[in-house]
MIFI-611115 format. One record per residue: residue number from 1; residue in one letter; x, y, z of N, C-alpha, C, O, CB in turn. Coordinates in steps of 0.001 Angstrom, whole numbers, plus 500000, padded with zeros to 6 digits. Glycine has a CB too. Example, Ala and Ser with C-alpha at 12.3 -4.5 7.8 and 13.67 -1.06 7.14 Angstrom:
2
SITE   num   residu   n_east   n_north     n_up   ca_east   ca_north    ca_up   c_east   c_north     c_up   o_east   o_north     o_up   cb_east   cb_north    cb_up
SITE     1        A   513190    494310   507800    512300     495500   507800   513200    496700   507800   514236    496681   508465    511308     495527   509046
SITE     2        S   512850    497750   507080    513670     498940   507140   512900    500030   507870   513409    501138   508039    514084     499402   505725
// end
This chain:
169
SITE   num   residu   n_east   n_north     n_up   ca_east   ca_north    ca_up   c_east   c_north     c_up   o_east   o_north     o_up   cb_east   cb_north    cb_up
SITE     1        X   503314    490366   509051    503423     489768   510370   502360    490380   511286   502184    491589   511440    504848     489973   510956
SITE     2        X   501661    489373   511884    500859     490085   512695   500693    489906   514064   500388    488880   514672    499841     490025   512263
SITE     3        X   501031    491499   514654    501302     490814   515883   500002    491279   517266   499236    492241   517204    503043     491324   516280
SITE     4        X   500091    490325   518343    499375     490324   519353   498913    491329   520076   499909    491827   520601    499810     489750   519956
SITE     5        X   497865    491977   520440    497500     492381   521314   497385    491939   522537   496629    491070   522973    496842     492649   521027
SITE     6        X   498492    492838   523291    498089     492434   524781   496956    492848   525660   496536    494002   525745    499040     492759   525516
SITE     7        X   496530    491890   526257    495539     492319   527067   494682    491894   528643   493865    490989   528471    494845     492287   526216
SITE     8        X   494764    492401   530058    494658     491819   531328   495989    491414   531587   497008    491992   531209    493666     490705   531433
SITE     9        X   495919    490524   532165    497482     489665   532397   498321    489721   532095   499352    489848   532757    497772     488757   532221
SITE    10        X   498121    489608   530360    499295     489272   529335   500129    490933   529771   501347    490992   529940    498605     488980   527218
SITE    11        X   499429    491873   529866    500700     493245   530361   501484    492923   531325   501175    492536   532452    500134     494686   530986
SITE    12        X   503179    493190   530579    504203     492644   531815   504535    493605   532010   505501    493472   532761    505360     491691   531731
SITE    13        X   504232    495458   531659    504829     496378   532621   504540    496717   533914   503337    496689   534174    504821     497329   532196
SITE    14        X   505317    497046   534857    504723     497463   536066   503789    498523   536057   502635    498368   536457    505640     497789   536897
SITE    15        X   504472    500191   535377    503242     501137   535329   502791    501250   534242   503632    500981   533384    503384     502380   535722
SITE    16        X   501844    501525   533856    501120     501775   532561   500590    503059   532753   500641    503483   533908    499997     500740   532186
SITE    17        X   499886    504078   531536    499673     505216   531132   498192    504690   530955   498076    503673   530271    500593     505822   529952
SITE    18        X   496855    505344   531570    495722     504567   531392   494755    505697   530451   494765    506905   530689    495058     504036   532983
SITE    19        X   494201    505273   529712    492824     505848   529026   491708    504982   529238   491766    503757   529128    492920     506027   527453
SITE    20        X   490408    505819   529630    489069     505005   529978   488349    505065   528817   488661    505722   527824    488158     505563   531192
SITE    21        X   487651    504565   528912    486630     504341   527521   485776    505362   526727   485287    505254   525602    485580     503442   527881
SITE    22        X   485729    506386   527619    485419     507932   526902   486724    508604   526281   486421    509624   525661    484816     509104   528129
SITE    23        X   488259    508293   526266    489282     509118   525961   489619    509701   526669   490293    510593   526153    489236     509752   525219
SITE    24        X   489550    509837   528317    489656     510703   529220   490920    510130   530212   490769    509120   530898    488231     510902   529870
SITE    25        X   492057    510835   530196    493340     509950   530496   493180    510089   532210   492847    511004   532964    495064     510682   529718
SITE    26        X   493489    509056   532339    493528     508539   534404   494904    508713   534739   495293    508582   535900    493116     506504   534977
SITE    27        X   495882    509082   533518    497560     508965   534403   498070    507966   534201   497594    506979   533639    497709     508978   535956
SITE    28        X   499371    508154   534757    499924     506573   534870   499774    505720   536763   500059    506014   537924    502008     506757   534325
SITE    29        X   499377    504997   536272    498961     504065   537298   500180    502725   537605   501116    502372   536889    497432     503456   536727
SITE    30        X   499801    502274   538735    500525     500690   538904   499451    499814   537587   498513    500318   536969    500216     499814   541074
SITE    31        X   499983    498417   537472    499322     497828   536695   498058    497063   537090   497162    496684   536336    500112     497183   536178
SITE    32        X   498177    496868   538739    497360     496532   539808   495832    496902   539737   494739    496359   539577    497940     497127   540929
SITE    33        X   496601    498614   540029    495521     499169   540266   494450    499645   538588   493445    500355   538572    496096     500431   541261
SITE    34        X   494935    499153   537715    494808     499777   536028   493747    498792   535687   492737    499050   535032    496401     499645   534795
SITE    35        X   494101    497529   536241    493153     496143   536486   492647    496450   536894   491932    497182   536208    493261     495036   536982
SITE    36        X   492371    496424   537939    491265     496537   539423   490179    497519   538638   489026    497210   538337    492125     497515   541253
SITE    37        X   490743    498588   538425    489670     499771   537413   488673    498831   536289   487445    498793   536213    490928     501067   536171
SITE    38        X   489427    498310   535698    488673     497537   534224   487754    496744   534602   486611    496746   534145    489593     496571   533250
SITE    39        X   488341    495721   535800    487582     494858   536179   486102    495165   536848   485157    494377   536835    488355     494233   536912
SITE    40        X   486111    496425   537409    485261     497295   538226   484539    497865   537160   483398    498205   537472    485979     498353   539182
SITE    41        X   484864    498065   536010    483858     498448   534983   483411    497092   534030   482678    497579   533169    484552     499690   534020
SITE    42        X   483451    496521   533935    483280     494688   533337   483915    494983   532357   483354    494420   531417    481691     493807   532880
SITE    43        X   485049    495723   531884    485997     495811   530822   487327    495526   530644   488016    495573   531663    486003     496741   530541
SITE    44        X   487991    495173   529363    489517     495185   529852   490638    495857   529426   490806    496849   528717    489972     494130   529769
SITE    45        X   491259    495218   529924    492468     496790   529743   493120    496050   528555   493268    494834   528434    493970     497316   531401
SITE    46        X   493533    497185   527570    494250     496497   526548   495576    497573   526180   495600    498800   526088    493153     496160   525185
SITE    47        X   496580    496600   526026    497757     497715   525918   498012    498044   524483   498585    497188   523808    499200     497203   526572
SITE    48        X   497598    499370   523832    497793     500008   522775   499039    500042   521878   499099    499789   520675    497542     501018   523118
SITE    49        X   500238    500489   522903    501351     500569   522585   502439    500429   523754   502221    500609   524952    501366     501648   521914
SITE    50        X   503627    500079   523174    504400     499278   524345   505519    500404   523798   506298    500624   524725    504746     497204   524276
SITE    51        X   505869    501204   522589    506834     502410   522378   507228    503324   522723   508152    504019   522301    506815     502842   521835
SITE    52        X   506252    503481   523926    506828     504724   524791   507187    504261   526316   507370    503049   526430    505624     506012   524873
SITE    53        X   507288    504882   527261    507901     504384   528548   507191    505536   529502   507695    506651   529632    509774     504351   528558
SITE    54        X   505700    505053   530291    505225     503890   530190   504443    503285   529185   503849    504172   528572    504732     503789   531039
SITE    55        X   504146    501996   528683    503468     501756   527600   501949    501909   528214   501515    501718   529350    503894     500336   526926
SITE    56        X   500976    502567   526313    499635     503047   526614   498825    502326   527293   499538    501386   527642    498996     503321   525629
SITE    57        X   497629    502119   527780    496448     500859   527798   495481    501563   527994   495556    502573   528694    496451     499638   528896
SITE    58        X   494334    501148   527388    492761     501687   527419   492043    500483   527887   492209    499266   527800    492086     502227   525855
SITE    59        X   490979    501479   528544    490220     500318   528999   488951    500651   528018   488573    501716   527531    489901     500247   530794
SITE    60        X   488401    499197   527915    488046     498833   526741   487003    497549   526321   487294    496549   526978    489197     498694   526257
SITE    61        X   486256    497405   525713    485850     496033   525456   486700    495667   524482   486914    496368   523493    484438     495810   525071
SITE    62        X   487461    494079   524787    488253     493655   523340   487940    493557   522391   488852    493633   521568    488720     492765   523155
SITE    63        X   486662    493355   521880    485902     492348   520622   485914    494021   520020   486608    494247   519029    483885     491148   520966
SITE    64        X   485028    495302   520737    484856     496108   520059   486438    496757   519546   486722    496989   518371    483888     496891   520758
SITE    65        X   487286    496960   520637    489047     497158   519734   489312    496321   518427   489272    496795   517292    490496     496522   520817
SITE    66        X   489489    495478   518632    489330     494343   517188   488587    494651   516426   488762    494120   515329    488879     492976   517301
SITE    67        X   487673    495398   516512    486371     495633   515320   486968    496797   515101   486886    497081   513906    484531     495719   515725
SITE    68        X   487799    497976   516016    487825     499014   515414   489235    499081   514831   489627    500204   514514    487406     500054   516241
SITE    69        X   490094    497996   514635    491402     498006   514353   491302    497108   512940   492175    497287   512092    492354     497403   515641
SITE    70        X   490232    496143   512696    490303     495881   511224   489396    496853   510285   489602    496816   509072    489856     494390   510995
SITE    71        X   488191    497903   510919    487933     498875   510010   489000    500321   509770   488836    501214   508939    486580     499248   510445
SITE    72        X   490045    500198   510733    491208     501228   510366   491874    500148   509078   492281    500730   508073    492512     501667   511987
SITE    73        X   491949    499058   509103    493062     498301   508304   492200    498332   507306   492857    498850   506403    493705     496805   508751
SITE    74        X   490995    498075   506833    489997     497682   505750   490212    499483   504741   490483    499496   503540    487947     497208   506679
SITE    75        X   490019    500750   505553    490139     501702   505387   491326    502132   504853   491409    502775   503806    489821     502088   506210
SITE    76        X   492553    501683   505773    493672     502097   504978   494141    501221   503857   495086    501669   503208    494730     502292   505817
SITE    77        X   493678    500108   503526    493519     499299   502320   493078    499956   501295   493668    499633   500264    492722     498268   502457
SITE    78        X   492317    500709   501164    491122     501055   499997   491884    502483   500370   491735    503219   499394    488984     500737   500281
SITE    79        X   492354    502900   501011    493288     504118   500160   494091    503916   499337   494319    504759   498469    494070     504868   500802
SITE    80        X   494726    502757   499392    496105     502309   498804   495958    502274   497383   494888    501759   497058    496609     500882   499304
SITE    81        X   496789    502709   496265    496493     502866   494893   496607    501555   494491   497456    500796   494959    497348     503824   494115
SITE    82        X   495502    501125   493338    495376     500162   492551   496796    499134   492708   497867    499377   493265    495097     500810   491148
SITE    83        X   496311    497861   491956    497465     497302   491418   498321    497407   490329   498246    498576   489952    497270     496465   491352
SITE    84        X   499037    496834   489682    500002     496618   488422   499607    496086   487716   499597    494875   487937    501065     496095   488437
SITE    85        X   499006    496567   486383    499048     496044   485073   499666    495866   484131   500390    496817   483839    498587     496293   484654
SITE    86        X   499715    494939   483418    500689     495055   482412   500067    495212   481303   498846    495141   481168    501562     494041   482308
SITE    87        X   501243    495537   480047    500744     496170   478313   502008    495690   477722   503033    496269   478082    500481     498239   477973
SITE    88        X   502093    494778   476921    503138     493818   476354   502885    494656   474660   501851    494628   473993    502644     491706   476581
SITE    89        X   504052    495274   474351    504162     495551   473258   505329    494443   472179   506393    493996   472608    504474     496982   473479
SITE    90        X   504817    494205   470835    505761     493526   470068   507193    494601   469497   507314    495783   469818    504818     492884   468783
SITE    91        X   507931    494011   468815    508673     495116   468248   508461    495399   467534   508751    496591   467426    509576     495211   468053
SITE    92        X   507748    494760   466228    507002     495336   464800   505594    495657   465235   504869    495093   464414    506927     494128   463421
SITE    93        X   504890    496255   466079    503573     496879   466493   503124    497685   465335   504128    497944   464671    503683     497796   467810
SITE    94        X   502149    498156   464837    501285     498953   463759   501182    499790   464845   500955    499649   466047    499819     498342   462933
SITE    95        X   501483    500987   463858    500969     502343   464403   499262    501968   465586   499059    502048   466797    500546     503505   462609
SITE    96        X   498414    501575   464414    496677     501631   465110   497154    500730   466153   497047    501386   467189    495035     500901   464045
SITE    97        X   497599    499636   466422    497912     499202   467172   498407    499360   468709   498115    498639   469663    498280     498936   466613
SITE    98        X   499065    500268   468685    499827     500997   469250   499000    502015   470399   499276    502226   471580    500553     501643   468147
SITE    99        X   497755    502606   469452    497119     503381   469920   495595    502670   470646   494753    503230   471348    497060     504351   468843
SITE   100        X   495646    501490   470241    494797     500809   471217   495386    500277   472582   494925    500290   473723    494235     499699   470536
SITE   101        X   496735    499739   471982    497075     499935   473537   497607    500993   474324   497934    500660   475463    497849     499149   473847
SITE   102        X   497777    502185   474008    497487     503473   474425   495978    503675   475314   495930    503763   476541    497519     504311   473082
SITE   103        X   495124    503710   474654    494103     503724   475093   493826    502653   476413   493438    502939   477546    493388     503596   473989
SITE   104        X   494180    501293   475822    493746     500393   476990   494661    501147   477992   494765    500296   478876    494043     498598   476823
SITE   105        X   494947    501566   478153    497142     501777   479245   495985    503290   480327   495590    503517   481471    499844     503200   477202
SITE   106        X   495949    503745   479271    494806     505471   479494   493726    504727   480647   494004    504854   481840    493485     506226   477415
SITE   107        X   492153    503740   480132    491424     502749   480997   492272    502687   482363   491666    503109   483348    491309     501213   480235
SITE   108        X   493483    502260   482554    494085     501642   483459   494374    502635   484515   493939    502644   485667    495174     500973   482951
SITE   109        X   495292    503588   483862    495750     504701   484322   494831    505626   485376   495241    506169   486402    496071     505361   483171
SITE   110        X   493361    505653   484789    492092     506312   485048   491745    506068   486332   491648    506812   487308    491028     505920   484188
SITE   111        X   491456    504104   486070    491377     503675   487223   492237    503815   488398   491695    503610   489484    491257     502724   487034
SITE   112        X   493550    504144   488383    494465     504642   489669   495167    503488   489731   495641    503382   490862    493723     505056   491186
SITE   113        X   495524    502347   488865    496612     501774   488539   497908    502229   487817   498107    503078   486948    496201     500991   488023
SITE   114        X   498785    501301   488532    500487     501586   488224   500054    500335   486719   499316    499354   486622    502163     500854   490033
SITE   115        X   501099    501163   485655    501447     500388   484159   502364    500121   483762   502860    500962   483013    501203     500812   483163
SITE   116        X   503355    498499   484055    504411     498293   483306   504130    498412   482192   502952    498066   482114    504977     497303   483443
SITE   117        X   504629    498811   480853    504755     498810   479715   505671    497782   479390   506763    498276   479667    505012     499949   479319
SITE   118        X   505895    496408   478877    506843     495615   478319   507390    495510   477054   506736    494688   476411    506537     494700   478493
SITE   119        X   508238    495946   476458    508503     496053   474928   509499    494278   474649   510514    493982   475279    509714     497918   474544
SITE   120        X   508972    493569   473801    509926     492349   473537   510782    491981   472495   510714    491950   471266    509321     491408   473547
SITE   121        X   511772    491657   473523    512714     491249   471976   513030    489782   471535   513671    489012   472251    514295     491853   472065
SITE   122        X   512567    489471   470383    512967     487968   470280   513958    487397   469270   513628    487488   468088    511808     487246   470034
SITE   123        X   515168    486801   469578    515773     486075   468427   515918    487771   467569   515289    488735   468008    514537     484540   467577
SITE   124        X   516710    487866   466500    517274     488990   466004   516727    490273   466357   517361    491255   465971    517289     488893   464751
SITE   125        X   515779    490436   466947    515196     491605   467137   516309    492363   468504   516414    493589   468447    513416     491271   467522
SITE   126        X   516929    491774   469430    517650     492147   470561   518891    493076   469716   519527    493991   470239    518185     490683   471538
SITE   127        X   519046    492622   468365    520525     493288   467623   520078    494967   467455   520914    495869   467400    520947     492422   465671
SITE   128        X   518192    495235   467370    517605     496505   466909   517471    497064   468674   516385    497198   469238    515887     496285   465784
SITE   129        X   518411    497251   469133    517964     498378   470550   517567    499563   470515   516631    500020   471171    518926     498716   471420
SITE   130        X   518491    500341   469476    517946     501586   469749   516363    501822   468842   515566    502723   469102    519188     502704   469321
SITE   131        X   516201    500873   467856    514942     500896   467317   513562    500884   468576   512504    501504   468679    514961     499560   466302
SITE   132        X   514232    499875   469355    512924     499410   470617   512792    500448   471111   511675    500964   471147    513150     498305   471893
SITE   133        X   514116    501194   471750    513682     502681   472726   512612    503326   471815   511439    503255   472184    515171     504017   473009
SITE   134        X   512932    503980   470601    512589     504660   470062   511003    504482   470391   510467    505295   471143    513178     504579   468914
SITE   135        X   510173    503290   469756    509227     502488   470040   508328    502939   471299   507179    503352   471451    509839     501244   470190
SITE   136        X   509536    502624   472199    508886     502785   473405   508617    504102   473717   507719    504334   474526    509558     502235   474394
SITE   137        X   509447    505303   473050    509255     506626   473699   507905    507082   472599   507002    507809   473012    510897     507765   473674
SITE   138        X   507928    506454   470926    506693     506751   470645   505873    506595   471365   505491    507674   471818    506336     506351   469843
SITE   139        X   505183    505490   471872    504594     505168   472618   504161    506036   474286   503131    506317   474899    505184     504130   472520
SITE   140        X   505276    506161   474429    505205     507133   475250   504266    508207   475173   503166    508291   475720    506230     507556   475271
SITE   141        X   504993    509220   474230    504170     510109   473426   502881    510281   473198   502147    511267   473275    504437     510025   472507
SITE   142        X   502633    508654   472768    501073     508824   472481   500063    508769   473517   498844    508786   473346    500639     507839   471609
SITE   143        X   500778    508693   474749    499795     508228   476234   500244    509925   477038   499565    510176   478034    500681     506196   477492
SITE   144        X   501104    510802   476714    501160     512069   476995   500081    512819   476304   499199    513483   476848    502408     512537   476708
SITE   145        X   500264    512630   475050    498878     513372   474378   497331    512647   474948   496354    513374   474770    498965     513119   472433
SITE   146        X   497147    511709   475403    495883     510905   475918   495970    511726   477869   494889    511979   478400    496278     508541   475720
SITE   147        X   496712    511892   478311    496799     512052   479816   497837    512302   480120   498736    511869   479399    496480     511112   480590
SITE   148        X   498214    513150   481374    498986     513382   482149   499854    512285   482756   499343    511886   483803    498378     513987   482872
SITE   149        X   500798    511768   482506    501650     510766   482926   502839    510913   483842   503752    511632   483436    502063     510281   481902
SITE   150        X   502976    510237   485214    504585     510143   485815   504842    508843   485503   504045    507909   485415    504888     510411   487529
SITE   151        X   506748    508871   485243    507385     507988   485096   507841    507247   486429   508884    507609   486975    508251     508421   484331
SITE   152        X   507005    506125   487008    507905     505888   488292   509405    505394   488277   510405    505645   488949    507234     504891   489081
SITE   153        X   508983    504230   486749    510514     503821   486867   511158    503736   485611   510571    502903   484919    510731     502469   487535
SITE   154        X   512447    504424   484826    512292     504897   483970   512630    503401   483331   512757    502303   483875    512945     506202   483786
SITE   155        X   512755    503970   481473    513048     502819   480857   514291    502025   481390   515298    502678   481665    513186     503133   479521
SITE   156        X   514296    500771   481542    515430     499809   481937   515063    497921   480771   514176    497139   480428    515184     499597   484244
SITE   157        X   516659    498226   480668    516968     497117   479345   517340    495975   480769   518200    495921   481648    518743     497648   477788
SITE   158        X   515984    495066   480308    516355     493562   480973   516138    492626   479803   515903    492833   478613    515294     493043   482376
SITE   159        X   516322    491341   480653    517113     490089   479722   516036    490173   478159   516419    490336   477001    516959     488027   480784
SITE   160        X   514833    490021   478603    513536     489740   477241   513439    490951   476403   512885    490817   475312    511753     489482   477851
SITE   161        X   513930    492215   476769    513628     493759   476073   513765    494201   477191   514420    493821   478162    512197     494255   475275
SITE   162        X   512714    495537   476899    512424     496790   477664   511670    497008   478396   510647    496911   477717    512230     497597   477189
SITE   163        X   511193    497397   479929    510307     497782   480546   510502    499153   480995   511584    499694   480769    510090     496958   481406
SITE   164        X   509334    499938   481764    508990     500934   482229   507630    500822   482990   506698    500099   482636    509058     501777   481270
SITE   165        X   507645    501548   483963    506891     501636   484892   505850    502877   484818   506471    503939   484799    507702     501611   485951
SITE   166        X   504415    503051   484770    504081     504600   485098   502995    504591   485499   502276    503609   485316    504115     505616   484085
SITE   167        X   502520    505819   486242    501137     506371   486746   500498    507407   486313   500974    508063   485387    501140     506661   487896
SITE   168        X   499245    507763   486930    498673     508549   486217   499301    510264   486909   498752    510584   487964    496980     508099   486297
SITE   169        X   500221    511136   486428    501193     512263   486836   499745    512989   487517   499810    514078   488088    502254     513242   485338
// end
């Protein structure tokens, strides 16, 4: 949801808390006189935050606030860890097998992606459960010896088999 910046007019508090365009706080002012200031500098007042009592406002050029509020958002984007990949294991998997997708899972991991692991069960294979865990904790195993691993979410039995969740520990 994204919401509005107020700014000139659109402020319906009476006093506001003012910052000028160097960071240098003016106090709290009427809203009158908070205008009158902005306008006197060809700038406008924009209200920061409305959470405290009185709510913030800087005076400001708008276009440049907007420029500096989607390079905070662009920034805190590209901190944010990778996405979710997935690694679909069968229930009769080959050992070598196994260890390639190990490896691919390791690639993933590296990169700073989260790894469902999916183990499947189809038609008689759902009767072998504790065979699948097993499976899955080999598996496990073999991506502990490749890297340091956390479990975000541990193994959980849904309708198709087995999943698990993990990152790089």
């Amino acid at each position: 949801m994204f919401k509005k910046t107020l700014i000139n007019n659109q402020i319906r508090a009476f006093r506001v808390r003012v910052v000028d365009e160097t960071g240098k706080q003016l106090g709290v002012l009427n809203l009158r006189e908070a205008l009158q200031i902005a306008q006197e500098r060809n700038l406008d007042l924009i209200q920061v935050t409305e959470k405290v009592e009185p709510p913030v406002c800087k005076i400001m050029d708008y276009g440049k606030y907007q420029y500096q509020l989607q390079k905070k958002e662009k920034a805190a984007k590209a901190k944010q860890v990778g996405e979710t990949k997935g690694i679909r294991l069968g229930f009769n998997i080959s050992l070598h097998d196994m260890k390639v997708k190990a490896e691919q899972t390791e690639k993933f991991l590296k990169k700073g992606d989260k790894v469902i692991i999916e183990l499947r069960l189809r038609g008689r294979e759902k009767a072998f459960q504790e065979l699948a865990k097993e499976k899955m904790n080999q598996f496990l195993k073999m991506l502990e010896e490749l890297l340091l691993i956390k479990i975000e979410r541990g193994l959980k039995k849904e309708s198709r088999g087995f999943t698990i969740i993990i990152a790089k520990g």
